[in-house]
N, C-alpha and C positions, 0 to 999 in steps of 0.2 A: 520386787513384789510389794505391795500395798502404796506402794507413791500413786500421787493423783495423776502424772504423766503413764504411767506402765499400760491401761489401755489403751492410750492414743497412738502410743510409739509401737504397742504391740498389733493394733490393727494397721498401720501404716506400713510396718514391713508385710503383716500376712496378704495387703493388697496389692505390693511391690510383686511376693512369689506368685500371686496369681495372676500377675500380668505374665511372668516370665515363665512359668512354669503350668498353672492350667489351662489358660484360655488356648492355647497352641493345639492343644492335645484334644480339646472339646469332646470333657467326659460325655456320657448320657446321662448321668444324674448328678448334682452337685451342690451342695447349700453349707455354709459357713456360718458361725456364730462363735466370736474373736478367735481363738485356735481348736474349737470344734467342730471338726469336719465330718457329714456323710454323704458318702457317694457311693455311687453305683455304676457296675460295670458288667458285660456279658458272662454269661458263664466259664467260658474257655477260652477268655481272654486276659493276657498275662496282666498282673498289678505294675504299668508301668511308673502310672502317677507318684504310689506310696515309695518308690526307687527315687525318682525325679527329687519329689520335693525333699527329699532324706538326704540329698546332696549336695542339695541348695545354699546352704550354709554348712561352715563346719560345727558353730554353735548351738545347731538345734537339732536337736531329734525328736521323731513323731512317733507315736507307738499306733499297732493296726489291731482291729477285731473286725473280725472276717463274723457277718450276720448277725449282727447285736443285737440286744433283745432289748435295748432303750436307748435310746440318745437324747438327752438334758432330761425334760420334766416329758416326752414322747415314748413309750410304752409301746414297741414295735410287736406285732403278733401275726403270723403268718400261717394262712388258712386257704388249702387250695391253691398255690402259689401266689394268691394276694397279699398283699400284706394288710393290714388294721391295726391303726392308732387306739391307744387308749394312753390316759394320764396315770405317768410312772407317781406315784405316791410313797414318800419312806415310810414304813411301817413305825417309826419312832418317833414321828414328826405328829403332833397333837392340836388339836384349833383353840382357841382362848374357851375356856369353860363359860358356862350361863351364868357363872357366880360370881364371876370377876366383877371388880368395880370400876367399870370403864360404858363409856358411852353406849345404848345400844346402837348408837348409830354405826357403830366399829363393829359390833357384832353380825350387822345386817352386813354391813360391806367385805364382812371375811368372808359369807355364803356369795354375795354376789362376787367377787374376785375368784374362789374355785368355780363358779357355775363358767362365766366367762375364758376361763383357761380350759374346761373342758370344752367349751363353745369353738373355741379356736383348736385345738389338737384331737380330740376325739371324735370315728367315726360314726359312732354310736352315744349320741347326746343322750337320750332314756336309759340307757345303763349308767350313766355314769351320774345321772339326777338321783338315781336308787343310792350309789350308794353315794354320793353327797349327803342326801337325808340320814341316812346309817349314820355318817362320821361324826353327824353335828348332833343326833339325838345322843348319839354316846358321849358328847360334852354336855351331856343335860338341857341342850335346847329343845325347849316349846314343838312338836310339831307342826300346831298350826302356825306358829310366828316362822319355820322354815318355807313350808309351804307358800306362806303368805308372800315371802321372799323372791321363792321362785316365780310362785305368776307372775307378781309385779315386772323380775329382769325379763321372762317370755313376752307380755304385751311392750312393752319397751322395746325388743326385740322386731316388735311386729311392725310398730308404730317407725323406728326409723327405718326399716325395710321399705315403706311406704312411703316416704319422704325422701328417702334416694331416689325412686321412682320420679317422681313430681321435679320438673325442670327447677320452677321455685319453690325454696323451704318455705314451711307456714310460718316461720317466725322472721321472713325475710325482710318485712315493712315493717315490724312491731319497734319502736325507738328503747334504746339501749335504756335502761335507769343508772342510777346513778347507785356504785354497790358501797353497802357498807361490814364492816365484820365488826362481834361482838363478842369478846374475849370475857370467858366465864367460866370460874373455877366450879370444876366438876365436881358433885355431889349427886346421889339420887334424887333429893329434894329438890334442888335446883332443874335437873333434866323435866321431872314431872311439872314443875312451874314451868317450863318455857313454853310449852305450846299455847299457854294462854296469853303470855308472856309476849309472845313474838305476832299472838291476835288483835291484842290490844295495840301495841306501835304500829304495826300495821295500819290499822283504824286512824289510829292518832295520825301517821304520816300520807293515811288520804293514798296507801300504796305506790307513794313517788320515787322509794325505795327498794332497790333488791336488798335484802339484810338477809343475812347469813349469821350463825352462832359458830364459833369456837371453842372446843371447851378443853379449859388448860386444866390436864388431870396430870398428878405427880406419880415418878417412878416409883417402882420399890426403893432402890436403889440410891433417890432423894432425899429418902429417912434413916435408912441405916446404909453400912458396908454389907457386900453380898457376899463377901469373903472375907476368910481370916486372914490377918498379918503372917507373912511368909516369914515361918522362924530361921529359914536358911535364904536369905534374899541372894542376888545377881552380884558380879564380881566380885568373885572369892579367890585367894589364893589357898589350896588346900594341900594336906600330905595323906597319902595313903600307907599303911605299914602293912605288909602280907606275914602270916603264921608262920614263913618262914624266914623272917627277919631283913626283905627285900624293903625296900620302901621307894615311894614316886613321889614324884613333887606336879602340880600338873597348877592351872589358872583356868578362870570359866568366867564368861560374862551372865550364861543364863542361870538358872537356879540350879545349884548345888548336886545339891540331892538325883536329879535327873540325869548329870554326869558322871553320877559314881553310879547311878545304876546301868548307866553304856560301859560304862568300866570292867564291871560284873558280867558283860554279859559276852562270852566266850566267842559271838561271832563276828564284833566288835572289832576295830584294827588298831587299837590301842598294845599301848607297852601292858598294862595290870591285866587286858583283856587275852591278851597273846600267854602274858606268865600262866594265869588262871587256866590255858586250853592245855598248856603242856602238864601243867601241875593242879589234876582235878580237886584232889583234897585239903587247898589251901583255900584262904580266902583271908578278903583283905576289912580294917579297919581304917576308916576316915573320919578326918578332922580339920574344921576351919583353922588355917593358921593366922590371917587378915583382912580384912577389909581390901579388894582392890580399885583401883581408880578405872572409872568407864573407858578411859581413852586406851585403846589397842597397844599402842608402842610402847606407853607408860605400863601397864600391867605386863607386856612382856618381857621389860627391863626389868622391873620388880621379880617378875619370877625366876629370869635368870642369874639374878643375884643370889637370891634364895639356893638355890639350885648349887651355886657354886659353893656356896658359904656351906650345906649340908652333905655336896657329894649323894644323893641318891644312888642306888643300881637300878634302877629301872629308868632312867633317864640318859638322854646320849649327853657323855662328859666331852665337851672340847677344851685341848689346850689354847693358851691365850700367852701371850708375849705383852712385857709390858713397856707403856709407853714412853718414850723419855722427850718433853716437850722443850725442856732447855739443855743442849749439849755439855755446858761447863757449870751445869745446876744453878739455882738462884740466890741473887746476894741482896 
């Protein structure tokens, strides 16, 4: 997970099983997006498919919802046995505020980017322009600047409708210019200067130019940390002691703190986790005992030294035989 190969190899085999396992069977409905799958099948006809491909390999398993009520950013609604699209929206998920200090040309392009998603998935394009307006006026945008947004994406809308149409595009003879971009650190000052800005070289360049602005605006993130320094950082060797004088010795690459709270947590298949389920009214104290090294084998030699050196009870003790490398010892 997160390597720049894992979707390539992961669409590669889901194209391999659908050679070998859908296309044979020729559902009635079927559409893919890297391993999310919906399809559709008769009513009282058995789920052979979700059998099929569940046995296709040993290493994968697919999980099924029988009538979903979304699939990805598609909002499934079923009226009169039809069904109707609308766009699934997370209720937590918020648009850049009007106040932000970023281009408005980003702000225009966040309404035109939802209008175009509802364009392509919803049946009902007029409901969903209603509440696009809702979602952005409650980030404090402009009506009329939304408004102004949407007609503009509609005639566009219209205009390449009509151009599909038309064997040749209007812009099929017009000679390429030659494009240039202009990288400009973003300020308000500067945004409201360029439109004269960009009239003037215009003029100046006699329009020989397609010129384009760029406007290089900095992160939060740029100027300060967005987070505090982790006081329990990644590979620790740590010991637990329980109220009733048990203690663990355990190693963690991730942060600390979120290991002893799986430890704590009685459904957990840990040794402190399993103590704690048999024995409710204990509970255990932890403590950094080292710094460990990132490399696996190293930190879990380190720990089992540790381990052998303090004898924990909550850790499995192995005997060990030691080693004799020279028979008549060395001289």
């Amino acid at each position: 997970m997160g390597g720049p190969l894992s979707v390539i190899i992961a669409d590669i085999f889901m194209t391999k099983l659908e050679e070998a396992v859908v296309k044979p069977l020729e559902p009635k409905f079927y559409k893919r997006y890297v391993d999310d799958i919906i399809c559709r099948r008769y009513k009282n006809q058995q789920d052979i498919l979700f059998d099929k491909i569940n046995n296709y390999h040993t290493k994968i398993s697919f999980t099924i919802e029988v009538e979903p009520s979304t699939f990805l950013d598609t909002k499934l609604v079923k009226q009169d046995h039809i069904y109707k699209t609308e766009v699934h929206r997370k209720l937590t998920k918020f648009p850049v505020h009007w106040s932000s200090k970023i281009p408005k040309r980003y702000k225009r392009n966040a309404i035109n980017g939802d209008l175009n998603r509802s364009k392509c998935i919803s049946s009902d394009f007029e409901k969903e322009k209603t509440i696009i307006v809702q979602k952005f006026k409650n980030a404090d945008f402009p009506e009329r600047f939304i408004k102004s947004v949407i007609n503009n994406y509609e005639n566009n809308q219209i205009l390449k409708a009509e151009e599909e149409e038309q064997l040749i595009p209007s812009n099929f003879f017009e000679i390429k210019k030659p494009f240039i971009l202009i990288e400009i650190p973003y300020c308000e000052k500067n945004e409201k200067s360029s439109k004269r800005f960009m009239a003037k070289l215009n003029i100046f360049t006699k329009n020989y130019y397609d010129i384009a602005i760029k406007w290089i605006a900095k992160k939060v993130r740029q100027l300060f940390p967005l987070k505090d320094k982790n006081p329990h950082p990644a590979c620790k060797i740590y010991e637990g002691c329980c109220s009733c004088g048990f203690n663990y010795i355990g190693e963690t690459i991730r942060n600390v703190e979120t290991r002893w709270r799986e430890h704590s947590n009685v459904n957990m298949d840990s040794e402190p986790a399993k103590h704690l389920k048999d024995h409710i009214d204990h509970s255990f104290t932890w403590k950094v005992i080292m710094t460990a090294p990132k490399n696996f084998r190293l930190r879990k030699n380190l720990e089992a030294s540790i381990i052998a050196l303090k004898r924990p009870r909550l850790n499995d003790q192995l005997d060990f035989n030691k080693l004799t490398l020279f028979r008549n010892g060395v001289t």
